[in-house]
N, CA, C, O and CB atoms as a CASP TS submission, in Angstrom:
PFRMAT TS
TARGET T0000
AUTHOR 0000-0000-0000
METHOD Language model
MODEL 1
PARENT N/A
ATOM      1  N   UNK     1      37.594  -9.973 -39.606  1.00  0.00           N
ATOM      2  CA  UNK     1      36.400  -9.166 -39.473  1.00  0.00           C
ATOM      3  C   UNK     1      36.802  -7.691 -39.554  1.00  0.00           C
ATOM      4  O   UNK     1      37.790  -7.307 -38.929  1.00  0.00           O
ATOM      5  CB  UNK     1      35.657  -9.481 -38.139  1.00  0.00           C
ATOM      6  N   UNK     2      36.387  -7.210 -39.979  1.00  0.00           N
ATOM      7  CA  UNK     2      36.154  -5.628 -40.478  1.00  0.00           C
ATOM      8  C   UNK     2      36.298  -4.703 -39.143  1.00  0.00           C
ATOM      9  O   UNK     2      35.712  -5.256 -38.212  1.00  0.00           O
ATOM     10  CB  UNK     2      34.444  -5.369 -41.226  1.00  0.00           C
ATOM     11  N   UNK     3      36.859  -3.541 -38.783  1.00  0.00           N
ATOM     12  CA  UNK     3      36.619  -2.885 -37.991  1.00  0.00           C
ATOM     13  C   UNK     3      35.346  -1.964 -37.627  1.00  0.00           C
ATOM     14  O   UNK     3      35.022  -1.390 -36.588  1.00  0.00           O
ATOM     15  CB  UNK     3      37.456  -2.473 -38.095  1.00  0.00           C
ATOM     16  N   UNK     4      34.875  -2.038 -38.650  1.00  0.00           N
ATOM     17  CA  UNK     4      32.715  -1.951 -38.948  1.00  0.00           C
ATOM     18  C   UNK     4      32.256  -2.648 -37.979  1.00  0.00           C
ATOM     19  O   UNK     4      31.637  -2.193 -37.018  1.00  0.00           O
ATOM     20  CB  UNK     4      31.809  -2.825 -40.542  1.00  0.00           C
ATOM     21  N   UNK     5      32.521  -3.742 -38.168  1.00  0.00           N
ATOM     22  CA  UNK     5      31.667  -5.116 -37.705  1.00  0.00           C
ATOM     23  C   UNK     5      31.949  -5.089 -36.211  1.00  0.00           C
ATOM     24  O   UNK     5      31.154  -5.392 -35.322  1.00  0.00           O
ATOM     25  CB  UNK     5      32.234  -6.731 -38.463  1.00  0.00           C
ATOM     26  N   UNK     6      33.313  -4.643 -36.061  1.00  0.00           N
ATOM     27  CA  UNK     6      33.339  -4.672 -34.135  1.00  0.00           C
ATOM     28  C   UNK     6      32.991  -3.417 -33.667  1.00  0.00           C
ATOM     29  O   UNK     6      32.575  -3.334 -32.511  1.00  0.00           O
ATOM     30  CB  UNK     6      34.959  -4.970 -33.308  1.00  0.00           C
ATOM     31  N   UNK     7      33.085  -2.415 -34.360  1.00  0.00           N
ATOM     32  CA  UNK     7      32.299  -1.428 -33.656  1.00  0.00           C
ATOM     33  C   UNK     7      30.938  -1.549 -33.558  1.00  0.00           C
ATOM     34  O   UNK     7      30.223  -0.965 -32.744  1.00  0.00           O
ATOM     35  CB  UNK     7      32.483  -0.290 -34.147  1.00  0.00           C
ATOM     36  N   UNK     8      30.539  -2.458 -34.558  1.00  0.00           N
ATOM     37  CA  UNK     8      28.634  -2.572 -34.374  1.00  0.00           C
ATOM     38  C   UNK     8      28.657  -3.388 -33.167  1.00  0.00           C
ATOM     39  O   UNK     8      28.006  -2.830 -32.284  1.00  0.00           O
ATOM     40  CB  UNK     8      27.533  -3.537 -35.830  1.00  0.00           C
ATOM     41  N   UNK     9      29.199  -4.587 -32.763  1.00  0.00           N
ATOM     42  CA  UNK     9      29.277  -4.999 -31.904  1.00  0.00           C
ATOM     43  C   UNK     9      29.737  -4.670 -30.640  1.00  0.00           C
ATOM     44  O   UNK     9      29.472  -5.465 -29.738  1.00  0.00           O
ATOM     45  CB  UNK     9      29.539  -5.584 -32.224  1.00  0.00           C
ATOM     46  N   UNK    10      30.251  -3.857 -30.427  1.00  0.00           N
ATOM     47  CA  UNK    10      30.747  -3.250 -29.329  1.00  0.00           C
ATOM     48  C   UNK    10      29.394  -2.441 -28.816  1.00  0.00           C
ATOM     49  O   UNK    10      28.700  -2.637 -27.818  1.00  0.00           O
ATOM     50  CB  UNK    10      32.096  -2.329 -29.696  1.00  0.00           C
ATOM     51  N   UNK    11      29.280  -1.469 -29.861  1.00  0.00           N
ATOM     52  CA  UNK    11      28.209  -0.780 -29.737  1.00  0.00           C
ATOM     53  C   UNK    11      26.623  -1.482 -28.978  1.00  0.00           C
ATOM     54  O   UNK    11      25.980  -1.195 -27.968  1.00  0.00           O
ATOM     55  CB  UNK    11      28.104  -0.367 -31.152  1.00  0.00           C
ATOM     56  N   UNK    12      26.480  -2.393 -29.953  1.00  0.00           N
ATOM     57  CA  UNK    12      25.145  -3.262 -29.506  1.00  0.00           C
ATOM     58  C   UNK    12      25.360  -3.911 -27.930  1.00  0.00           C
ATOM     59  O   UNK    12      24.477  -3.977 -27.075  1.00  0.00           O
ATOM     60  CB  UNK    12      24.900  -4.686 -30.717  1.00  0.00           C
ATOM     61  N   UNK    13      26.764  -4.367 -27.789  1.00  0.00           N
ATOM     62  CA  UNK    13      26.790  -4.699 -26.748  1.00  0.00           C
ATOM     63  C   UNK    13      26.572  -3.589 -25.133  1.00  0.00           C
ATOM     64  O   UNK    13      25.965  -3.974 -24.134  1.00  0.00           O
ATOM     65  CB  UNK    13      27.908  -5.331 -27.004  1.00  0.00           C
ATOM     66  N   UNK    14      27.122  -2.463 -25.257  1.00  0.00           N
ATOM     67  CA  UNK    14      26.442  -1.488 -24.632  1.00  0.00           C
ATOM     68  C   UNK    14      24.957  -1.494 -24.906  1.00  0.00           C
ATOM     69  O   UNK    14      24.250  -2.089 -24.092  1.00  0.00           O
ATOM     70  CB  UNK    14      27.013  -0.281 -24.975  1.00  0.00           C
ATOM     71  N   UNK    15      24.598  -1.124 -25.565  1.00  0.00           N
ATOM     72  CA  UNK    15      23.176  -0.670 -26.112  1.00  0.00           C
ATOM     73  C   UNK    15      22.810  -2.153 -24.739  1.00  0.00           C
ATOM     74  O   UNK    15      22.339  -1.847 -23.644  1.00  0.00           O
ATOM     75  CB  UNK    15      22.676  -0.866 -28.492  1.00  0.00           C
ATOM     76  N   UNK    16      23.046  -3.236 -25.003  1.00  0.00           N
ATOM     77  CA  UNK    16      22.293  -4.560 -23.890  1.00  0.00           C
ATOM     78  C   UNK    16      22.633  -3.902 -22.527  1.00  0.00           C
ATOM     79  O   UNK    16      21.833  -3.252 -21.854  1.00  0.00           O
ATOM     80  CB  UNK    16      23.160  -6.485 -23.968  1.00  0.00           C
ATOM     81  N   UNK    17      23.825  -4.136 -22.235  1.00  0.00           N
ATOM     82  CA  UNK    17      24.241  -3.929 -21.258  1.00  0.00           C
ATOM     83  C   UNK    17      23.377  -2.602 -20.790  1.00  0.00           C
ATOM     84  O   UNK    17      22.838  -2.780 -19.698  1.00  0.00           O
ATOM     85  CB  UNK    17      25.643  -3.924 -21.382  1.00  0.00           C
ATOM     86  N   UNK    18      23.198  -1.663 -21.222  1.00  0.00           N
ATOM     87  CA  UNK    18      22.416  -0.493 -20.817  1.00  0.00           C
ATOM     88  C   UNK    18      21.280  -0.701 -20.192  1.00  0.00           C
ATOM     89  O   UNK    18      20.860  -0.350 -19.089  1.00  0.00           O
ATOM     90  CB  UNK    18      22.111   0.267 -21.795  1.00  0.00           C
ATOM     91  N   UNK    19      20.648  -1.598 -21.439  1.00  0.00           N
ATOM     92  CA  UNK    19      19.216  -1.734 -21.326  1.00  0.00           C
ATOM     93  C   UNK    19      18.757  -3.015 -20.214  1.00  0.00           C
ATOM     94  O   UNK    19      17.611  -3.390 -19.964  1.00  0.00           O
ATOM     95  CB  UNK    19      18.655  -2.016 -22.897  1.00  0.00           C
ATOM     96  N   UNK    20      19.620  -3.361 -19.840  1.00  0.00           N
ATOM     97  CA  UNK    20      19.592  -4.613 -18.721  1.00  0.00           C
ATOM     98  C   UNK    20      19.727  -4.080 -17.702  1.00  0.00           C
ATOM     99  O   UNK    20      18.934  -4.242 -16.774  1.00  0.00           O
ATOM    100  CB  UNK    20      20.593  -5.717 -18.727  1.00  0.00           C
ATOM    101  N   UNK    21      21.122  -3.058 -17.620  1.00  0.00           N
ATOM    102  CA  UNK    21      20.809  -2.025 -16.046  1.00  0.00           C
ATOM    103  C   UNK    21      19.416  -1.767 -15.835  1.00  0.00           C
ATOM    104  O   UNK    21      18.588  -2.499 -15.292  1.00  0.00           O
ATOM    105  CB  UNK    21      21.494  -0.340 -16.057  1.00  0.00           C
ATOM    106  N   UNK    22      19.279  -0.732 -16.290  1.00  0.00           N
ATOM    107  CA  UNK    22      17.941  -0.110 -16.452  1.00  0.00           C
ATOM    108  C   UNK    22      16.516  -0.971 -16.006  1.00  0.00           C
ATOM    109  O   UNK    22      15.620  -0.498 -15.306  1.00  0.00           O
ATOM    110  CB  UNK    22      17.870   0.227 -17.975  1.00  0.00           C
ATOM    111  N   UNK    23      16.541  -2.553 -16.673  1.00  0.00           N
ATOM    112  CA  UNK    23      15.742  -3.372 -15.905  1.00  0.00           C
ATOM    113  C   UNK    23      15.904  -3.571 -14.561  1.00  0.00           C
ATOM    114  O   UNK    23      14.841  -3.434 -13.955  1.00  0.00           O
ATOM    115  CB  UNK    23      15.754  -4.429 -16.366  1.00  0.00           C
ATOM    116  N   UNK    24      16.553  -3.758 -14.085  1.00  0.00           N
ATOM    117  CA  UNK    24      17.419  -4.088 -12.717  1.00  0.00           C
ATOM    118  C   UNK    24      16.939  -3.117 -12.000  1.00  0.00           C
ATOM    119  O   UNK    24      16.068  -3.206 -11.135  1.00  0.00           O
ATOM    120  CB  UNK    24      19.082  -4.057 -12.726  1.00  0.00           C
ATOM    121  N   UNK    25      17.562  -2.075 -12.392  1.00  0.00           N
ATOM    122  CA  UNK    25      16.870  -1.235 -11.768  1.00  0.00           C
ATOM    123  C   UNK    25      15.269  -0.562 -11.246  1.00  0.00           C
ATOM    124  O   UNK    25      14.827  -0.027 -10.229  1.00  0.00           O
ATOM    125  CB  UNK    25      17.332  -0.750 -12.208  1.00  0.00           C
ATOM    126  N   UNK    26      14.774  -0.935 -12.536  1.00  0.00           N
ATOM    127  CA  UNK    26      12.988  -1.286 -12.149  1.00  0.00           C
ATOM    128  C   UNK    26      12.447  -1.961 -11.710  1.00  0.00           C
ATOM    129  O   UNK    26      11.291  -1.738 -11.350  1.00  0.00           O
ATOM    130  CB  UNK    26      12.204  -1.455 -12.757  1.00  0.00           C
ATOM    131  N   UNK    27      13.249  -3.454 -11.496  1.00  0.00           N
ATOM    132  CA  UNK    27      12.387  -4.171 -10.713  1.00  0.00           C
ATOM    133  C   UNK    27      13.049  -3.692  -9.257  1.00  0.00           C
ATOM    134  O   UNK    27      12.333  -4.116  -8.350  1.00  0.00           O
ATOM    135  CB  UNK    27      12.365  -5.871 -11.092  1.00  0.00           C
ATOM    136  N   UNK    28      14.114  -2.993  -8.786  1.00  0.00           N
ATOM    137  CA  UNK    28      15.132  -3.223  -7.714  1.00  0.00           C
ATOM    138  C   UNK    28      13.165  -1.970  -6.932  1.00  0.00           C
ATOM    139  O   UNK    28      12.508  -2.228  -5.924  1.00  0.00           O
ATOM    140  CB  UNK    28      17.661  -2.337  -8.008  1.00  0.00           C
ATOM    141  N   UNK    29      12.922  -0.796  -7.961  1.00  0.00           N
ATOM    142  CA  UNK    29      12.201   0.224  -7.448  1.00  0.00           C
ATOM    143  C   UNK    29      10.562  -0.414  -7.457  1.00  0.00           C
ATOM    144  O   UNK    29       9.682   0.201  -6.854  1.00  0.00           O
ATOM    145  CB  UNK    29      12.493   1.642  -8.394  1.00  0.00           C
ATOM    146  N   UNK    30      10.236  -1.794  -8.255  1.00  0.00           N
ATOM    147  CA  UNK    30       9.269  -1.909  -7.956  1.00  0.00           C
ATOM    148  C   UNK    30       8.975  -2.508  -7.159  1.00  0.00           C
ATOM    149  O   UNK    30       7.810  -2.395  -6.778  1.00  0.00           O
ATOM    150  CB  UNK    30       8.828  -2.050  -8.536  1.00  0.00           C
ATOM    151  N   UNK    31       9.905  -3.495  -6.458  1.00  0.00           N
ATOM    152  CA  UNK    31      10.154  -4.237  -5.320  1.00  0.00           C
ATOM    153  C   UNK    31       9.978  -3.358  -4.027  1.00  0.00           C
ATOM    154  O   UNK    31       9.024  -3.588  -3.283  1.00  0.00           O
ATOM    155  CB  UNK    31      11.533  -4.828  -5.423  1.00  0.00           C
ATOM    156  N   UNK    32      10.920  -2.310  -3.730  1.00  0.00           N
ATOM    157  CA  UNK    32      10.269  -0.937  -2.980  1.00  0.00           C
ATOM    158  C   UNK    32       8.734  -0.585  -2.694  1.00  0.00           C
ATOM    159  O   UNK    32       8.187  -0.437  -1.602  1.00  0.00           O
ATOM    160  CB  UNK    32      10.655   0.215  -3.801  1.00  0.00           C
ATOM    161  N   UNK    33       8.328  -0.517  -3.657  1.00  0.00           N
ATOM    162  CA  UNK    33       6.872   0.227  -4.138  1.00  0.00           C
ATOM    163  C   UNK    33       5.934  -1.112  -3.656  1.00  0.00           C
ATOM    164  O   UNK    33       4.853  -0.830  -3.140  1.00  0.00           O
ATOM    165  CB  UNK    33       6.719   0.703  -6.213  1.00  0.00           C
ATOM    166  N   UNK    34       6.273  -2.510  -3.791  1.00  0.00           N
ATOM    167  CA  UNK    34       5.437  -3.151  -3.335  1.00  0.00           C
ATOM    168  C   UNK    34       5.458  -3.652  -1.647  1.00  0.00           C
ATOM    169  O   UNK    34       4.607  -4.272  -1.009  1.00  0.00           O
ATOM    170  CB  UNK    34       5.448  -4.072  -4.241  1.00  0.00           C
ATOM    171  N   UNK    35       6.870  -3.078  -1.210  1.00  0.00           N
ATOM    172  CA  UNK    35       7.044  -2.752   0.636  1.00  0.00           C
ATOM    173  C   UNK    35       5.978  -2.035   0.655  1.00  0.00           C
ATOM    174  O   UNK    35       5.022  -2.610   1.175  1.00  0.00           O
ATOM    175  CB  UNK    35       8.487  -1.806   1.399  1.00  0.00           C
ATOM    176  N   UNK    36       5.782  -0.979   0.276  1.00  0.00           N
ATOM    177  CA  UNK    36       5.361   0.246   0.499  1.00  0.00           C
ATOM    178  C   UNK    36       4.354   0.103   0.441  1.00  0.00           C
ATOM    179  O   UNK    36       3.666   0.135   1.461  1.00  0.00           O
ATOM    180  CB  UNK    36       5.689   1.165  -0.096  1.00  0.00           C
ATOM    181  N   UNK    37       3.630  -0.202  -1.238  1.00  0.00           N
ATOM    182  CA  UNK    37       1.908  -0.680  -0.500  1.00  0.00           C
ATOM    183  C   UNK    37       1.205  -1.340   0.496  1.00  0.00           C
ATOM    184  O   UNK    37       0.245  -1.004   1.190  1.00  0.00           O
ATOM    185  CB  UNK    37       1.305  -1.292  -1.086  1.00  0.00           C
ATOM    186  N   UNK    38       2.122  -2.718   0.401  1.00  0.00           N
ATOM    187  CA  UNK    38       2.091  -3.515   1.708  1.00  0.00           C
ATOM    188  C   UNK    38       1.452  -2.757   2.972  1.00  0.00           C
ATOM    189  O   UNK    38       0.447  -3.137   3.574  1.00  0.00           O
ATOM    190  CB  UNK    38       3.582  -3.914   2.077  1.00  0.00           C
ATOM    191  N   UNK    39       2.436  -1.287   3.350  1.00  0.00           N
ATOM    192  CA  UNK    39       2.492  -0.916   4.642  1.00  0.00           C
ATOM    193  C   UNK    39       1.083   0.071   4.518  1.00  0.00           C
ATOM    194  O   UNK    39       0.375   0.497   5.431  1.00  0.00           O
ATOM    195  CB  UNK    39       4.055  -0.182   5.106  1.00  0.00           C
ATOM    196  N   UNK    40       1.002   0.194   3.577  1.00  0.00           N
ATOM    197  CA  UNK    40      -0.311   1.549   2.970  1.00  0.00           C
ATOM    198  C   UNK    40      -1.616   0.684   3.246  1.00  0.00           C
ATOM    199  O   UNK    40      -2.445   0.973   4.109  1.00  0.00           O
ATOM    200  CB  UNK    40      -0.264   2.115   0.784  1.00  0.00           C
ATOM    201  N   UNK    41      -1.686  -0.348   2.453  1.00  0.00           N
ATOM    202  CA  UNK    41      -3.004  -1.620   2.537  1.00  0.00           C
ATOM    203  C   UNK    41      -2.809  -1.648   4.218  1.00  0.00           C
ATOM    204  O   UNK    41      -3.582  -0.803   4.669  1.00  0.00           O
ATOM    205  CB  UNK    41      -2.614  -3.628   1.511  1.00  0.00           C
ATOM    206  N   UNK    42      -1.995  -2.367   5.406  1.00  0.00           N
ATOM    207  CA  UNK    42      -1.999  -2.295   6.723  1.00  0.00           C
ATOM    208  C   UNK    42      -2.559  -1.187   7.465  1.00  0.00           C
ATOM    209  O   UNK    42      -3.339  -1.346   8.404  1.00  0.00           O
ATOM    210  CB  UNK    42      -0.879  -2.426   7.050  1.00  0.00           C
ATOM    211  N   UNK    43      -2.217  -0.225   7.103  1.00  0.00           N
ATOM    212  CA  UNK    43      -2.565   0.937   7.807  1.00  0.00           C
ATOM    213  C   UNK    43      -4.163   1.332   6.811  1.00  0.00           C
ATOM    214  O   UNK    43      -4.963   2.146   7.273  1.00  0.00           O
ATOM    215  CB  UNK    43      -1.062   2.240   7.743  1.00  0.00           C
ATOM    216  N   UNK    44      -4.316   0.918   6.011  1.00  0.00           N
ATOM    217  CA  UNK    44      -5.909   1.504   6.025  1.00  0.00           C
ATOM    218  C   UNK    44      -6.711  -0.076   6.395  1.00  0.00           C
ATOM    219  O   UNK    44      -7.773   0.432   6.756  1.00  0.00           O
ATOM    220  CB  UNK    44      -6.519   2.354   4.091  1.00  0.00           C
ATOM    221  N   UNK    45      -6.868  -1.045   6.500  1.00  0.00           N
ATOM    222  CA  UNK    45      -7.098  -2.296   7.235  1.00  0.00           C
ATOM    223  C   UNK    45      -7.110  -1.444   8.742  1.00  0.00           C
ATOM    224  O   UNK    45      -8.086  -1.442   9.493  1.00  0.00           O
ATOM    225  CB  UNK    45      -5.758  -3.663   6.961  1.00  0.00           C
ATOM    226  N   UNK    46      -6.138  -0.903   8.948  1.00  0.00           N
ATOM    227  CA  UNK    46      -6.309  -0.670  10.840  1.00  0.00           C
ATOM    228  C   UNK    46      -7.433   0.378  11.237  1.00  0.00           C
ATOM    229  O   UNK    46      -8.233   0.325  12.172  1.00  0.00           O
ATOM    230  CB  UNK    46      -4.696   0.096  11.652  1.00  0.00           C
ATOM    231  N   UNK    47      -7.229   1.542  10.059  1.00  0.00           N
ATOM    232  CA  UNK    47      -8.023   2.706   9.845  1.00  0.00           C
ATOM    233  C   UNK    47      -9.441   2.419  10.277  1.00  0.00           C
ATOM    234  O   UNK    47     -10.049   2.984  11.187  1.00  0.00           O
ATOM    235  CB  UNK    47      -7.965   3.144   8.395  1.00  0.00           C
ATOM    236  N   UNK    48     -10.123   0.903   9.034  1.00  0.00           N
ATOM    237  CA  UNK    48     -11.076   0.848   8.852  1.00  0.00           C
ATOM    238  C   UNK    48     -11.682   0.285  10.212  1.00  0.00           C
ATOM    239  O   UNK    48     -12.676   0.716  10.795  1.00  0.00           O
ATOM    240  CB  UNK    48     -11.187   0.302   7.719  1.00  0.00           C
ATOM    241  N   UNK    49     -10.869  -0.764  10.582  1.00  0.00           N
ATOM    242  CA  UNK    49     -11.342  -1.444  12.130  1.00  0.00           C
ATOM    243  C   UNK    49     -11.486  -0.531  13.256  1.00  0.00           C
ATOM    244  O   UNK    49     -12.178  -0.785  14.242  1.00  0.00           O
ATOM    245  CB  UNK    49     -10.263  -2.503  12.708  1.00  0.00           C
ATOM    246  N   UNK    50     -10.692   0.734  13.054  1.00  0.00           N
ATOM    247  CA  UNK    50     -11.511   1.690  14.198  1.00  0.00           C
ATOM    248  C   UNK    50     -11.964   2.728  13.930  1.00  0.00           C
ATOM    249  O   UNK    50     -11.673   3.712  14.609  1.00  0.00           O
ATOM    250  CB  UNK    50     -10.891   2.103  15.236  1.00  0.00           C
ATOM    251  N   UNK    51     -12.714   2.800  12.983  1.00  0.00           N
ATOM    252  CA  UNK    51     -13.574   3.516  12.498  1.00  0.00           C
ATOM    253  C   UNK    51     -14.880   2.548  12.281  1.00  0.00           C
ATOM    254  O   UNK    51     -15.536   2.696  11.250  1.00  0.00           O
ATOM    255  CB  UNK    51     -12.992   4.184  11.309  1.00  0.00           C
ATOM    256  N   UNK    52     -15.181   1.769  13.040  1.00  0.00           N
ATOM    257  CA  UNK    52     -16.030   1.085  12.450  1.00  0.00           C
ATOM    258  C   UNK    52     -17.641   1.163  12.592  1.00  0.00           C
ATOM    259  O   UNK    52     -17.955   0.877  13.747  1.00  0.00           O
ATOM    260  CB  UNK    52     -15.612   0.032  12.719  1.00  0.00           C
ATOM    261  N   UNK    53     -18.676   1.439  11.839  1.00  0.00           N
ATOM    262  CA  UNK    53     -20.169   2.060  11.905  1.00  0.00           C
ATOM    263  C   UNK    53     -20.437   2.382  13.241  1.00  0.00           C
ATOM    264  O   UNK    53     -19.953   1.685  14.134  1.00  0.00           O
ATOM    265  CB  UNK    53     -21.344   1.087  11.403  1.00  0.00           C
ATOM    266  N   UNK    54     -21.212   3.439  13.517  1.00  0.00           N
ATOM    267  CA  UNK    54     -21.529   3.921  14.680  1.00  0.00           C
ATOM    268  C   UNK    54     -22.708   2.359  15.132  1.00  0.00           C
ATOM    269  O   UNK    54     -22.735   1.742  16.197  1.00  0.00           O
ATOM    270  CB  UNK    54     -22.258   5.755  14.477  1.00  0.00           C
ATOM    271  N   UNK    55     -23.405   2.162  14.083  1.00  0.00           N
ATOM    272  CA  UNK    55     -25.236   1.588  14.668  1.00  0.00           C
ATOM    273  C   UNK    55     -24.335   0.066  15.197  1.00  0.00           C
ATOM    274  O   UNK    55     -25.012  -0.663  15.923  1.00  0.00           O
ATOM    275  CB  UNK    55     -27.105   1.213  12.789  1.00  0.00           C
ATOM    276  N   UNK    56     -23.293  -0.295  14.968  1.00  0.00           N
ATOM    277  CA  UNK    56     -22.526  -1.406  15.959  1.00  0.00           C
ATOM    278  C   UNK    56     -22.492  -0.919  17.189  1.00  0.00           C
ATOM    279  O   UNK    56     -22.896  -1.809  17.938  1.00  0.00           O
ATOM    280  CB  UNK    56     -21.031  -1.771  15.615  1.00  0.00           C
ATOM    281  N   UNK    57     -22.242  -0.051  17.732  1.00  0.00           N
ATOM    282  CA  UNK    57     -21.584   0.723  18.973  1.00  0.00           C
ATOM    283  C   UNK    57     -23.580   1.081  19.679  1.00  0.00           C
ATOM    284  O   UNK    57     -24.043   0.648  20.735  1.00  0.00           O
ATOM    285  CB  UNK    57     -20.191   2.683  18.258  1.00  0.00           C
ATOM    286  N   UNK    58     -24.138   1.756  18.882  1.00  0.00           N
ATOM    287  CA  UNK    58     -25.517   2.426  19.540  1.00  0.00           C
ATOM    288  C   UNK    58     -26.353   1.504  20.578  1.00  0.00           C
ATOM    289  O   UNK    58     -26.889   2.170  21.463  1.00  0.00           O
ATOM    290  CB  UNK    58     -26.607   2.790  18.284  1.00  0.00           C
ATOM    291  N   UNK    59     -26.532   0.369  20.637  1.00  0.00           N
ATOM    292  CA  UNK    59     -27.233  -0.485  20.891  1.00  0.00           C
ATOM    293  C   UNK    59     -26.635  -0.673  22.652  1.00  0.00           C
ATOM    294  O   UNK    59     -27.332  -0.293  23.593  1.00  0.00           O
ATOM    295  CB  UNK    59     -27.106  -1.675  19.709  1.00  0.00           C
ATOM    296  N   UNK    60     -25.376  -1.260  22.828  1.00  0.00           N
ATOM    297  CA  UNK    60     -24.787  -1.344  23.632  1.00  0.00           C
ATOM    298  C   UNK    60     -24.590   0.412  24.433  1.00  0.00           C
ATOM    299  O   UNK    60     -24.627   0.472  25.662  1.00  0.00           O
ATOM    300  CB  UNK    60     -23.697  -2.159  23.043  1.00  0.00           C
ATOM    301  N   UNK    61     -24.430   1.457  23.769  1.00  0.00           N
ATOM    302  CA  UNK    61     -24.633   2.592  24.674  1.00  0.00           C
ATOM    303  C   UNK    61     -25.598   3.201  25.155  1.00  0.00           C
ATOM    304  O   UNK    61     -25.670   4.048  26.046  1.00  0.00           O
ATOM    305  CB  UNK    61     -24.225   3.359  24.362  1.00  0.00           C
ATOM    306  N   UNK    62     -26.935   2.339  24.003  1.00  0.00           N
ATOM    307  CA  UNK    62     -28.342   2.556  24.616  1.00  0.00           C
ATOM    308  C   UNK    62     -28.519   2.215  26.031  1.00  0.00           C
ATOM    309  O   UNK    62     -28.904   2.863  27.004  1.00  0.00           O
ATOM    310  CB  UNK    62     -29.345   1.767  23.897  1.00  0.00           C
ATOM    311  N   UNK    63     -28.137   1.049  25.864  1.00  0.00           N
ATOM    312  CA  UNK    63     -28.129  -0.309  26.912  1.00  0.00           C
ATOM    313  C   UNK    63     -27.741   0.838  28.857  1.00  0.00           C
ATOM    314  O   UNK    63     -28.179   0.962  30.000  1.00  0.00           O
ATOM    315  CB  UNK    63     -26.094  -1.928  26.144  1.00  0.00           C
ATOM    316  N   UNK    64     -26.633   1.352  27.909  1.00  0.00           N
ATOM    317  CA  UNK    64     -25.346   1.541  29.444  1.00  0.00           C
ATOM    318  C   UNK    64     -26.527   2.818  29.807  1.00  0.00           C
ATOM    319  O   UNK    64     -26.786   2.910  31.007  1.00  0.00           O
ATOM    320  CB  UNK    64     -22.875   2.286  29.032  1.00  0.00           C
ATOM    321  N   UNK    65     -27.133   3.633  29.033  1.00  0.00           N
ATOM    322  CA  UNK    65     -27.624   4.651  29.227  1.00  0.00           C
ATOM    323  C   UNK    65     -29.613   4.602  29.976  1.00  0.00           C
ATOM    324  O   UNK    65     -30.488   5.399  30.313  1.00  0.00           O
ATOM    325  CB  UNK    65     -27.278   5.265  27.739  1.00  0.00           C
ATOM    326  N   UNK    66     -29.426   3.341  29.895  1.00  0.00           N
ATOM    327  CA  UNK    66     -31.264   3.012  30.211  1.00  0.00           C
ATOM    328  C   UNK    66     -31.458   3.674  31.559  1.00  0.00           C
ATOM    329  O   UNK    66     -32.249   4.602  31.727  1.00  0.00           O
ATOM    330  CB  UNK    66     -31.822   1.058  30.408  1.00  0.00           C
ATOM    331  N   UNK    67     -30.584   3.073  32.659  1.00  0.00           N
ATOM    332  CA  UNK    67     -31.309   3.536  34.083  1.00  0.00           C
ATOM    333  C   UNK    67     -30.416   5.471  33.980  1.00  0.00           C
ATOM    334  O   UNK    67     -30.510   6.178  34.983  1.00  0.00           O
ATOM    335  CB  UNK    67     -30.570   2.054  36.007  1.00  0.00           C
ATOM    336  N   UNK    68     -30.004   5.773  33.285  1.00  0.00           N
ATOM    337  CA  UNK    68     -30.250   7.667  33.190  1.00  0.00           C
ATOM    338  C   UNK    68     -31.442   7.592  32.739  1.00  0.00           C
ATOM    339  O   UNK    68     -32.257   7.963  33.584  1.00  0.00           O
ATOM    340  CB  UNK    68     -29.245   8.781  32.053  1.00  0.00           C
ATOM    341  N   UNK    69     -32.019   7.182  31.498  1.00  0.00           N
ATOM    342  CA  UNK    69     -33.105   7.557  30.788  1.00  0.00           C
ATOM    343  C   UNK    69     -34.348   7.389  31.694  1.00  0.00           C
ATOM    344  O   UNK    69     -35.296   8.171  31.627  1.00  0.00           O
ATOM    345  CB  UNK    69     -33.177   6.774  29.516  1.00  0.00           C
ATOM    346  N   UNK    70     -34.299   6.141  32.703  1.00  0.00           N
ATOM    347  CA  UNK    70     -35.334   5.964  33.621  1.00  0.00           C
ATOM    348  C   UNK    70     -35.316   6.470  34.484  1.00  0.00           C
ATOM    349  O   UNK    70     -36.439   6.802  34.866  1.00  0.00           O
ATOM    350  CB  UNK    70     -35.571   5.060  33.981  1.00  0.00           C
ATOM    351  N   UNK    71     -34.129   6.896  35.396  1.00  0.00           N
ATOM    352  CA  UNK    71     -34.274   8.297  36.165  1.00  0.00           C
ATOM    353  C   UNK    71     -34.791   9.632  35.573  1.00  0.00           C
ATOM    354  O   UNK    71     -35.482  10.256  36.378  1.00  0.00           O
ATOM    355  CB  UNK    71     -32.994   8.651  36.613  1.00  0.00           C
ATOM    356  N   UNK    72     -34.675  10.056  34.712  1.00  0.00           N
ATOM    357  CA  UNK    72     -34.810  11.073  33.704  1.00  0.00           C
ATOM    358  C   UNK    72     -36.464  10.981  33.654  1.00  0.00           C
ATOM    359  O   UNK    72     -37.146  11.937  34.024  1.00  0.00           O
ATOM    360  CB  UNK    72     -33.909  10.734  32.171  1.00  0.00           C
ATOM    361  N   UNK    73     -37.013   9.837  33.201  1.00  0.00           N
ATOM    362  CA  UNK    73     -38.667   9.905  33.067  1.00  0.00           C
ATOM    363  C   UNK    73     -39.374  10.161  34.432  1.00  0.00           C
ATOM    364  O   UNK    73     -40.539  10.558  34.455  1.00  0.00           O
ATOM    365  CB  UNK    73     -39.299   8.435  32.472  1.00  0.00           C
ATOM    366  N   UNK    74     -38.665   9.933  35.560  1.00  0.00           N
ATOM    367  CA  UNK    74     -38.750  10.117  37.069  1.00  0.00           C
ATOM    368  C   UNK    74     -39.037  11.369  37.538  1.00  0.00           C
ATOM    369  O   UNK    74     -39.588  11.686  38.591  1.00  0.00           O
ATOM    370  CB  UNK    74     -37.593   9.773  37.704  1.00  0.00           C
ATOM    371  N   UNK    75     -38.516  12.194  36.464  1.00  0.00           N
ATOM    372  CA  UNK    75     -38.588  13.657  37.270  1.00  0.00           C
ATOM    373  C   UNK    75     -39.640  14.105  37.102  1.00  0.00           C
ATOM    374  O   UNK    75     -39.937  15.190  37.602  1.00  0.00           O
ATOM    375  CB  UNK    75     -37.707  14.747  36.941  1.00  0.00           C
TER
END
């Protein structure tokens, strides 16, 4: 074989080898990135549960607030 022929091959064989790091490496960072949303999705899930509509909450503070309001009509 020609000394052509193994330098193409040598060559190509880097050229893989390169391009296979390089995968590795993207999945190594997208693997990261999907920790990471993980923890992002959790924390707005928690966000939303205590933040949750006032007119849930009103009813029950109506409630706690009746005998002020009926003292209040008293005066």
């Amino acid at each position: 074989m020609p000394a052509v022929a193994w330098m193409t091959l040598a060559i190509t064989a880097l050229i893989v080898v390169a391009a296979a790091l390089g995968l590795f490496r993207v999945a190594f960072h997208l693997k990261a990135i999907r920790r990471t949303l993980g923890s992002v999705a959790l924390g707005v899930r928690v966000v939303a549960d205590r933040t949750s509509p006032v007119p849930t909450v009103v009813p029950s503070v109506n409630a706690s607030l009746k005998p002020v309001r009926d003292f209040c009509e008293q005066i």
